[in-house]
N, C-alpha and C positions, 0 to 999 in steps of 0.2 A: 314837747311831750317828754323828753329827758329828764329836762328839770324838773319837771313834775312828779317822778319816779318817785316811791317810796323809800330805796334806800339815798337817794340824792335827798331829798326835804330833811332826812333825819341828820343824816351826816350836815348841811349846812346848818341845822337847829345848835347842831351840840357846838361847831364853832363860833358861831354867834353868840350864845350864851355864851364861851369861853373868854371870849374879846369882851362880852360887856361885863363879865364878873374881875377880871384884869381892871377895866376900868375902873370902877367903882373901889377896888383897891386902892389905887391911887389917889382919886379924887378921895376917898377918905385919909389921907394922911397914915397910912399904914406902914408908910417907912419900908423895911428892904421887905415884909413879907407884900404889902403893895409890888415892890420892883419884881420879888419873885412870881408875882400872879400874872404882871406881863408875859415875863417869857412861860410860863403857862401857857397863856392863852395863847403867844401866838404859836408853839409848838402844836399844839389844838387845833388853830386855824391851818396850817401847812398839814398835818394828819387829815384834817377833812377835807382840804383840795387836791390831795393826792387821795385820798379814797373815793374821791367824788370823779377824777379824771379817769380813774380805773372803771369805775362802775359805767361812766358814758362812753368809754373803748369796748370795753364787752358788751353795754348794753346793746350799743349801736351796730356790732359786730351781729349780734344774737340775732337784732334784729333787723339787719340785710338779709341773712341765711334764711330767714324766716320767711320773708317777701319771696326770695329768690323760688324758695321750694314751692309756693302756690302754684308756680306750674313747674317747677323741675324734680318735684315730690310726687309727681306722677309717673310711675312704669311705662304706659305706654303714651308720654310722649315722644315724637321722632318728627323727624324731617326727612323728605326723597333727597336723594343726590343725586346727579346728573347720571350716575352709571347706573342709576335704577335701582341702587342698593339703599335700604332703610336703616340712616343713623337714629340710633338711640338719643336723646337727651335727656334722660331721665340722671339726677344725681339722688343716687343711696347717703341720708344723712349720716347713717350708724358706719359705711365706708369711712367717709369723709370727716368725722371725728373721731377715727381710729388711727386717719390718715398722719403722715410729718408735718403735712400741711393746716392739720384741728385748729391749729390757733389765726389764723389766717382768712379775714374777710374775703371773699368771691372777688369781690372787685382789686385785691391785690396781685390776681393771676389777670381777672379778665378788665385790666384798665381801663378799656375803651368803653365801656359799659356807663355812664352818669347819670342813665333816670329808669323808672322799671312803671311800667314796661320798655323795653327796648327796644334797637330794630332788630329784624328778621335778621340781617348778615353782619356778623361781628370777627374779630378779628383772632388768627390761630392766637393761645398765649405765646409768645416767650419767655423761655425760661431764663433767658441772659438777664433778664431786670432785675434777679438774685442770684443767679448763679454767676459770680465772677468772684476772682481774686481781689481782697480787700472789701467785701459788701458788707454792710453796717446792719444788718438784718438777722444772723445767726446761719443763714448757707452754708453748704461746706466750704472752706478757702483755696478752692482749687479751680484752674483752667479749663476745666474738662471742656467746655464751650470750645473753644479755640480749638483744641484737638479734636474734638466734634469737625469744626467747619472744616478742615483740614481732610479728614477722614473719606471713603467712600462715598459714605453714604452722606455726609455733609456737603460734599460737592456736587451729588446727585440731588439734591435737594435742593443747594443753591441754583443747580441747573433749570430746574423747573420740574423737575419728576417728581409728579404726583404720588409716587408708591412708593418714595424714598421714605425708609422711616426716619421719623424726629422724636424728639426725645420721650412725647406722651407713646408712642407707638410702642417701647421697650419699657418704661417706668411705670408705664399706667398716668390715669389721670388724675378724679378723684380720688384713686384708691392709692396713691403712691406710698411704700412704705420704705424705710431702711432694708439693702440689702441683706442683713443678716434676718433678719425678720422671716418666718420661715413662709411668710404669706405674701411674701415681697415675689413682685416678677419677674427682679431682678437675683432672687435669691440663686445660691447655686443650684439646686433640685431644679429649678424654673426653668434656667438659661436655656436649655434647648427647646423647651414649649415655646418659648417668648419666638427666639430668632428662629424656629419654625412655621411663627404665622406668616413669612413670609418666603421661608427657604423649606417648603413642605415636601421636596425631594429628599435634601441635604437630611432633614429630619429622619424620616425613612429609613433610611440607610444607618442612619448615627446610631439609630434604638436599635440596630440589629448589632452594633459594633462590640468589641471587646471593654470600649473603654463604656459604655453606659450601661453593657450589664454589670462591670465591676464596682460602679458609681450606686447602682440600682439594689446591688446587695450589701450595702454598706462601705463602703470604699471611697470613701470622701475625698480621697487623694486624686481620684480619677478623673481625667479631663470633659470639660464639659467645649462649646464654643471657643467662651473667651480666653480659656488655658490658650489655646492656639492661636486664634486671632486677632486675640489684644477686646478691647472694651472700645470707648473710645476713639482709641487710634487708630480701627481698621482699615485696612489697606487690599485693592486688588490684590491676590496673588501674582501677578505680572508689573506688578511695584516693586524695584531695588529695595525699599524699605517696607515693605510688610511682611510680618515674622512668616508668613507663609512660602515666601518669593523661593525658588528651588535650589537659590546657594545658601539658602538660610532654613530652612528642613530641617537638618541636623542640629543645626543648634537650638530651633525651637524644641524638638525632641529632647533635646541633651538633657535639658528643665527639667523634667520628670526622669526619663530613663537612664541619667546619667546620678541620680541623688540618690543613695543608698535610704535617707531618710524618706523618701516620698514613696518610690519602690522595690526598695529594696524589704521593707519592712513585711514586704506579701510575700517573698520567695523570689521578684524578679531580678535574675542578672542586671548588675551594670555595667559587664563588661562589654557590652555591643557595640556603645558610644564610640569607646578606644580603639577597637578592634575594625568600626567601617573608617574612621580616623585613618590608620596605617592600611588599609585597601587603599585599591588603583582606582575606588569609586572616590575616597573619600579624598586621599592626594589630589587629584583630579579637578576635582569642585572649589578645594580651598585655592586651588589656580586659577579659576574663574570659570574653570571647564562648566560650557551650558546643556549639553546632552549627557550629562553622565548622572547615571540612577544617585537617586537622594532615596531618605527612608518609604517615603513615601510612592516611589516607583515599583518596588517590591511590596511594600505589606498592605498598600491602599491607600488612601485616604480617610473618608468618613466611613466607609466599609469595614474597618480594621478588625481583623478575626481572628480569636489564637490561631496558633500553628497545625496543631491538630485537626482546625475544624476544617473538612471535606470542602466550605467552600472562602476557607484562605487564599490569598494567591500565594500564599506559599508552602502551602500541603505540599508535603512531597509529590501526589500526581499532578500539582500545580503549576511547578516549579518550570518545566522546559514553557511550558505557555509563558509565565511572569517574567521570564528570562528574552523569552524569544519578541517580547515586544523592541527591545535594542539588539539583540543578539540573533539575526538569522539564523537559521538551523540548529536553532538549540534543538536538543534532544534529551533523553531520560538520564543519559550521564552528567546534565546539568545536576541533577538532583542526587548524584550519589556521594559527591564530596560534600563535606561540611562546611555551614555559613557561618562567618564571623569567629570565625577559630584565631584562636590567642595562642601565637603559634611560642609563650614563653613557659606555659604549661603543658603537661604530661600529655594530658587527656588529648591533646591535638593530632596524637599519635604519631605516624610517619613525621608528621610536619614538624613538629616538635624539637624532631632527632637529624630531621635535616638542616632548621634553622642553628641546634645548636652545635655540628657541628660544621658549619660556615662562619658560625660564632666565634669559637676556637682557633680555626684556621685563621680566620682576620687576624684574631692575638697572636699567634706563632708568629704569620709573616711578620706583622709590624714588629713585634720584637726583634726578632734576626734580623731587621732590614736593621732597625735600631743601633742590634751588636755590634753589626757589619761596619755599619759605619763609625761607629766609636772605634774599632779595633784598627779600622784604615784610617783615621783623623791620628789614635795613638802611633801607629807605625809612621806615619808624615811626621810627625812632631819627633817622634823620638831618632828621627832619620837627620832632620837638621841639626839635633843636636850633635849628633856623631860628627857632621859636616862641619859645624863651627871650631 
């Protein structure tokens, strides 16, 4: 039926004629414009079996999609699943040729697939049959598979957990688009709808946070999900290696809070970074210390609230509460000394005038120890010499 096509008849007419008009050169004795009607014609003939291999790739393409949608061009088709819930099977054309995947026959995602109609149980796709490093296909040339399997939810998945998401779970299926794409699920605007069809507490909580309504009013610097816990690579929080883990808080924080370019560009200090650094919270941790407050002990979690807001845990009438989670009998004089004071500026007050002068004093004694000793090294020296 291919062959048949109206642009395939034309394309192999106009080669044929080319091959037999070459000929006829030749056989006429035409000398080099004979020689040059060959290579005509067979430039001719190569032009129409590369136009003709193109047109039976698409045609053939066109027409799988086409077969395929007689039944998956209906809305309401679906299937029960076993938990009594109604999966859709309907595929949206105008989706799916909007998709990264437009140019791409059905049967390159769902392989198992060889005759139509099919059966009733066919098999999840994989994505690794193009997503991997070195694929000859146009994929991105990264790992991300491998970091996937590695992952949480990778080895929740390999476990057998049914509710573990895989990759169509966060990218979409038919509708997959590039990240930047503002219609992408994976867009940043998206991240927190997407990982809250399955984290709809986590969610909750985040839309009330500092960082999504700063994200929400334009503030694209602001952390969504995977700012914190990676794409990919995520990790239990109770994993040595996931940027969440409680000796690693801080540094994940550091990311944002410590970049004058990220936020410091709003009004936010960065000196906090520095400042829990040289605390007995932050000495503490980089020693391995496993109960001592990370940032996230005091200001939340996914809750995270300016300082102001009534219900921060670190509003000032918050403070003996957020404290007294490790600190028994905190009380309201928790809350009247100042947090995160850089005790090398003014504004630290008292603390300011007592670190520097302990400052000072260090430098006196080590000097005078210094003198001291120079001036007792000179009298020994100048004492043998009187002796010799």
């Amino acid at each position: 039926m291919q062959w048949n096509s109206v642009p395939s008849r034309k394309l192999w007419r106009e080669a044929e004629a080319a091959r037999t008009r070459s000929t006829l050169g030749w056989e006429g004795g035409q000398g080099k414009l004979a020689g040059a009607g060959v290579s005509s014609g067979i430039a001719w003939m190569c032009a129409g079996l590369i136009g003709l291999a193109l047109v039976l790739l698409f045609t053939g393409k066109a027409l799988a999609l086409t077969k395929c949608l007689i039944c998956h061009g209906k809305s309401t088709l679906s299937r029960m699943l076993t938990s009594g819930r109604a999966q859709s099977l309907f595929v949206d054309e105008k989706q799916l040729k909007q998709s990264v995947h437009a140019a791409r026959a059905c049967t390159d995602c769902h392989s198992d697939i060889t005759a139509i109609p099919h059966k009733a149980e066919i098999m999840r796709v994989s994505c690794v049959r193009c997503h991997f490093k070195g694929n000859p296909v146009g994929a991105p040339q990264t790992d991300i598979y491998v970091e996937y399997a590695k992952s949480v939810h990778g080895v929740a998945a390999a476990s057998g957990d049914t509710k573990a998401p895989v990759c169509q779970d966060c990218h979409g299926n038919h509708n997959i688009r590039a990240p930047k794409d503002a219609a992408s699920q994976m867009n940043k605007a998206h991240i927190p709808e997407t990982c809250g069809r399955c984290h709809l507490a986590v969610f909750s909580d985040y839309r009330e946070s500092v960082h999504w309504q700063a994200f929400a009013s334009g503030k694209k610097d602001s952390a969504v999900c995977t700012d914190c816990h990676g794409e990919h690579t995520i990790q239990s929080h109770e994993s040595p290696e996931s940027s969440t883990y409680l000796s690693r808080v801080p540094e994940t924080c550091s990311r944002c809070h410590a970049s004058v370019a990220v936020v410091g560009k709003y009004g936010i200090k960065t000196e906090q970074v520095a400042t829990y650094g040289r605390s007995f919270h932050g000495i503490a941790i980089k020693f391995g210390g496993k109960t001592v407050a990370n940032c996230a002990s005091c200001h939340g979690v996914h809750d995270i609230r300016p300082s102001n807001d009534p219900k921060s845990a670190v509003y000032v009438d918050n403070i003996p509460k957020t404290c007294g989670k490790c600190h028994t009998g905190a009380n309201v004089n928790y809350a009247k000394g100042r947090i995160h004071v850089d005790p090398t500026k003014k504004d630290a007050g008292l603390v300011y005038w007592v670190s520097l002068f302990f400052k000072w004093l260090t430098i006196s004694v080590m000097v005078g120890l210094s003198a001291h000793i120079g001036m007792d090294l000179f009298r020994r020296f100048r004492r043998r010499g009187s002796a010799g």
